[in-house]
N, C-alpha and C positions, 0 to 999 in steps of 0.2 A: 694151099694158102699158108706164107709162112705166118710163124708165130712173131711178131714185134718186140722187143723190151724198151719202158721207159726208159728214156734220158733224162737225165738228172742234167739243171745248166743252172741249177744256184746252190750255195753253202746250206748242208745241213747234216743233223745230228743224225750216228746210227744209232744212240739210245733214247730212251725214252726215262723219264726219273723213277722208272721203279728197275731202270737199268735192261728192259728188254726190247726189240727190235721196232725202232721210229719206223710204223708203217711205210714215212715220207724219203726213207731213204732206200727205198726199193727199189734198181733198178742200176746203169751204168752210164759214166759219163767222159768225157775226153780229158777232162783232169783233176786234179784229185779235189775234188770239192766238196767229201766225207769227212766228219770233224768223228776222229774214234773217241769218244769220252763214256768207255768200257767204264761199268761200276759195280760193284755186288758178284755174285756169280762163283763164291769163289772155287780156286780147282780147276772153275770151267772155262777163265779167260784165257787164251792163250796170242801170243806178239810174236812178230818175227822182224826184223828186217836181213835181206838175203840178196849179196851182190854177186855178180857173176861178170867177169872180165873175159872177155876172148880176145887175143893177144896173137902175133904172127906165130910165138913158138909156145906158147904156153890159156890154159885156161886156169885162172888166179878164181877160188871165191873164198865166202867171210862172211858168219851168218852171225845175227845176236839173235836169242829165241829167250820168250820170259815164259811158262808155264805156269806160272802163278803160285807153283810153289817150289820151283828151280829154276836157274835160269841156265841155261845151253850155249856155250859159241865153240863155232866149227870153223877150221881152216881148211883148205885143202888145195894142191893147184896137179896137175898132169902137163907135161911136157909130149905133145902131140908124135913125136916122131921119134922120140926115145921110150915111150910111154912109161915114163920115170911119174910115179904116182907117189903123193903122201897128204895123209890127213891126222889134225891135231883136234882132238876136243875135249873138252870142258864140262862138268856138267856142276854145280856148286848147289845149296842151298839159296836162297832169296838173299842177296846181299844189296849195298849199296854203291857197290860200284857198275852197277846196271843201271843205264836210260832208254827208255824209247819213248816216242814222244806220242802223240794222238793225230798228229798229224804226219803227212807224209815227208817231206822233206824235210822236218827237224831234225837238230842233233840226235844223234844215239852215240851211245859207248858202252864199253865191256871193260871191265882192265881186273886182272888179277896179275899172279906172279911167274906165270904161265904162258898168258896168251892178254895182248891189249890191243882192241878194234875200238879207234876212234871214228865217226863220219860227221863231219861241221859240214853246213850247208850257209854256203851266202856270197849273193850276187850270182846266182844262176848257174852255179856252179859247186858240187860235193868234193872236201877233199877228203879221203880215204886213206887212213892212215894204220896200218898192221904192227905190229911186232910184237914174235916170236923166242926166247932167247936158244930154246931147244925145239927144232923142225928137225925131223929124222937127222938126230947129230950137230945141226947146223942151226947158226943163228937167220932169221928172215923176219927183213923188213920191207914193208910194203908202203911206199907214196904215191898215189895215183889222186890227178885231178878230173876227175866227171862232168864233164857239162850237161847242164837242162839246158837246150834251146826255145825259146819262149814259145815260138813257132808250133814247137812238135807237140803231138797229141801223147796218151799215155791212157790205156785203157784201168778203169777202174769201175768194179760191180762188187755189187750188194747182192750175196748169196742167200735168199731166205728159207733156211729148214722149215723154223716155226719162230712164235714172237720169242723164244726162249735160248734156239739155236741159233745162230748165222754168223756169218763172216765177209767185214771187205776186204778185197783185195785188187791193189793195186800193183800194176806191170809198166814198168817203163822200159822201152826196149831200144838199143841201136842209139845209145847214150854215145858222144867223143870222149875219148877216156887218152889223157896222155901220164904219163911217169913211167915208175920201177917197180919193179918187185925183185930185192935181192935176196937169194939162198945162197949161204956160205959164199966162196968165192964168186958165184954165176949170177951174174944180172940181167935181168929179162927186162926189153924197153918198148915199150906203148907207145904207139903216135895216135894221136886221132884220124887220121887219116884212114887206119885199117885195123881201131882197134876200141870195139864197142863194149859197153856194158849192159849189161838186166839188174834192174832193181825189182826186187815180189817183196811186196809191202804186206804186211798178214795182221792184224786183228781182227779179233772176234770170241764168239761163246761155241765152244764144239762139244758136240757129245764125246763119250768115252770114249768109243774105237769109230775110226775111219781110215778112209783107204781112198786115196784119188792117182790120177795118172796127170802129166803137165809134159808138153812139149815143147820147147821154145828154140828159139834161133834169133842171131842178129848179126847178119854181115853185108857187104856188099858184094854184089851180085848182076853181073847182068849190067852194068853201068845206073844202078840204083843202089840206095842203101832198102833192106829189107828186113823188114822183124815178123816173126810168125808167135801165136800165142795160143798153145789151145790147151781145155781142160778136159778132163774123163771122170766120170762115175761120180765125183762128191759134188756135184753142179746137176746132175740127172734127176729129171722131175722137178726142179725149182721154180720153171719158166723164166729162168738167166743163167747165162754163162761164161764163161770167161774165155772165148773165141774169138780173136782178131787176128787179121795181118796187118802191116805198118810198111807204105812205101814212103820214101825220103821226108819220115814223119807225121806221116796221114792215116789216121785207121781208116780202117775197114772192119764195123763189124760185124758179127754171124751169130745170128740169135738161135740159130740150130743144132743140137746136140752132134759132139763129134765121137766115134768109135773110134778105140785103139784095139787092134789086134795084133798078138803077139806071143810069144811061147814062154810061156813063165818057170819053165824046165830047160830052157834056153835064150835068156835073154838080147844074146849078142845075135840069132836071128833075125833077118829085116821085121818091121813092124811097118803096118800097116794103117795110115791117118785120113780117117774118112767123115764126112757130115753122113747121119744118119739115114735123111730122106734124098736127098739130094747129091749131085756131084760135085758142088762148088767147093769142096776140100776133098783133093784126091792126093794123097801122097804116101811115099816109099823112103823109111827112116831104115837106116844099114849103116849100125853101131862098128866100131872099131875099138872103144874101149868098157870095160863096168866096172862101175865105182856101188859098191856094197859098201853099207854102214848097218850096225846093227845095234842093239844097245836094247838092253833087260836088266832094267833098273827095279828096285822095290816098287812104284808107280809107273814109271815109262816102261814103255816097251815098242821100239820102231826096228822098221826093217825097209831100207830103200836100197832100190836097183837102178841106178842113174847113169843111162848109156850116153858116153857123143858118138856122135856119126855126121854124117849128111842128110839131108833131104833132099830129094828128087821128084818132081809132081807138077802139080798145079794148085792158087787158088784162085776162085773168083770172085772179079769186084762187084757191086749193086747194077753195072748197067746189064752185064752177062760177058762181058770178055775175060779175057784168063788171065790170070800173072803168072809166067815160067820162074818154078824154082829148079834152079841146076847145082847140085855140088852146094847146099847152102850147112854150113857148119853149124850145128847145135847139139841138142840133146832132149833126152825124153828119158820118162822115169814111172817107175809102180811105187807108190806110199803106201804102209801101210803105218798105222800108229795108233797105238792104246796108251793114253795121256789123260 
């Protein structure tokens, strides 16, 4: 018998005024209709917003992260067939040129003298705006226009540790994304037609150390558009998760804990993406690139292992038929983080 999770289909609070977890907002919904109004805690709130562009030659992303007593933003893009790799990051004390908003589609921004990520969101639509003046030697600027289509679903769940720990998190996946992202001389160009975005929307209250695993993809495939989303280990035991697929904007979700197996002495390894009890998530991830980030700061301390590859499997939908993944471009990743 599987296990169900609430669906959430109206606006409400994940805190409660003494600032710990609104029993009412337990559970997952098809759009973002979590209002974050994080309070107290401190130390322990930590904010992300984190986009991910997959582009014909290149994967672009651009994270803002508040920690509550620093705030973090990360560049980074890989050119698929050169596998020309480069990451910028930032890590500053609490300033005020940092926004992220409590809700999901609001403005956010970063700007220092270094690195400035703008995101305006309005009329259904994110623009995405980067620039870099030093990117390994080179200046990069990045204009990309995102579309939300009203239509599309976007999974969003309430992780509850305890009334003191938890975290929502929101996945918009197989986003139309057109513009540029120029490094030095080389411009890289986005159509919506073949060229999606991941938005992982992140607040919440975390303990000290964690460690999750996240898989995601969003291409078209198969004469569909597809987006996979699954989570490992910081979702285990909650009785929710953060496990969907998304065909040409409809989820599917999967209330069933998913296993990642994998050689953590060899990352670039196939990995292995399975539902625990069941078959209806069988899949085979075979990395071609690793992007290691590391960082041992006096308070932080992270270490990610963020492969792309493909995916090759299967999921299934609620009636029992299967959706063929072939050749679907994404990535998968080990967190760990003492924050």
């Amino acid at each position: 018998m599987q296990h169900v999770e609430r669906e959430l289909t109206e606006h409400v609070k994940l805190c409660d005024a003494k600032g710990q977890l609104n029993p009412n907002a337990i559970g997952y919904a098809k759009k973002p209709l979590v209002e974050c109004n994080l309070k107290g805690n401190f130390m322990r709130k930590k904010k992300w917003n984190y986009w991910c562009v997959f582009g014909d030659e290149i994967v672009f992303s651009a994270t803002i992260c508040h920690l509550d007593y620093a705030a973090v933003c990360f560049v980074y893009f890989l050119n698929y067939e050169t596998q020309r790799f480069f990451e910028k990051t930032v890590m500053v004390p609490y300033s005020r040129n940092l926004r992220l908003s409590d809700s999901v589609l609001d403005n956010s921004l970063f700007h220092n003298s270094e690195i400035s990520v703008h995101s305006i969101y309005e009329e259904g639509k994110t623009r995405l705006a980067v620039t870099i003046p030093d990117f390994d030697g080179e200046k990069l600027h990045a204009a990309l226009t995102i579309a939300h289509p009203a239509e599309m679903e976007s999974l969003n769940v309430v992780i509850p540790w305890n009334r003191q720990t938890f975290q929502f998190t929101s996945k918009h996946h197989a986003l139309p994304t057109n513009g540029t992202v120029q490094i030095g001389p080389k411009r890289y160009e986005f159509d919506e037609m073949d060229s999606f975005s991941v938005l992982d929307y992140g607040r919440g209250v975390w303990p000290r150390t964690a460690v999750w695993n996240w898989a995601m993809a969003s291409q078209h495939s198969l004469g569909k558009v597809i987006g996979l989303n699954f989570g490992g280990k910081w979702t285990d035991g909650t009785g929710m998760t953060e496990n969907a697929f998304f065909v040409n904007g409809r989820m599917t979700k999967i209330s069933e804990d998913v296993i990642f197996l994998y050689d953590a002495e060899d990352f670039k390894k196939p990995w292995l993406i399975h539902t625990k009890l069941t078959d209806d998530v069988k899949l085979t991830f075979t990395p071609f690139y690793e992007r290691v980030s590391k960082s041992d700061a006096r308070l932080v301390k992270s270490e990610v292992h963020q492969l792309f590859g493909y995916y090759n499997g299967y999921v299934r939908y609620a009636d029992g038929k299967k959706l063929k993944i072939h050749q679907l471009l994404g990535s998968a990743e080990e967190h760990y983080a003492k924050w």
